[in-house]
C-alpha positions in Angstrom: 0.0 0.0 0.0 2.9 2.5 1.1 4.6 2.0 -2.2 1.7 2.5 -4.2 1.2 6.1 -2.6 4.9 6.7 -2.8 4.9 5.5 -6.9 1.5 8.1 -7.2 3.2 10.9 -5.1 6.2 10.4 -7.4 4.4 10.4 -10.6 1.7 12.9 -9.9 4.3 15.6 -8.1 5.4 18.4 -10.4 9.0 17.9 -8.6 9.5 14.8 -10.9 9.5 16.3 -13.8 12.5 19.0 -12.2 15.8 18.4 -13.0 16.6 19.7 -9.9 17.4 16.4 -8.5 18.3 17.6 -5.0 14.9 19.0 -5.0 13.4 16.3 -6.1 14.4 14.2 -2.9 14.1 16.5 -0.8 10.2 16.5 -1.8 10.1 12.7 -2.1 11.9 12.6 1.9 9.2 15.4 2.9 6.9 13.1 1.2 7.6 10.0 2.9 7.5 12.0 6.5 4.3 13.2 5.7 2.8 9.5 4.2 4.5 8.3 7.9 3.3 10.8 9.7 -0.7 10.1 8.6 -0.3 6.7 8.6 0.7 7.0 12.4 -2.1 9.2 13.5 -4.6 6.9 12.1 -3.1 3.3 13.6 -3.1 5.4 17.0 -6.4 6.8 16.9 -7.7 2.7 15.3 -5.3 1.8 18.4 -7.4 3.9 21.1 -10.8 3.2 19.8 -10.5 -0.5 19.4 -9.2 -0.2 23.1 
């Protein structure tokens, strides 16, 4: 699932098509925090209800 949002993130950012690549990861890292970052708040707050 995470590598399918990463792949669409990747393909669907404007940043891939920079040639900027320093940019470019820099996106894909803030990217990644970001997908991490969700994913976490969600498991918590599925943690705490189911509790």
């Amino acid at each position: 699932m995470i590598p399918d949002i990463l792949t669409a993130m990747i393909t669907l950012h404007p940043a891939a098509y920079n040639p900027n690549t320093e940019t470019f990861f820099l996106e894909v890292i803030m990217g990644m925090c970001a997908a991490i970052t969700i994913g976490a708040t969600i498991f918590v707050k599925e943690f705490i209800l189911r509790k």
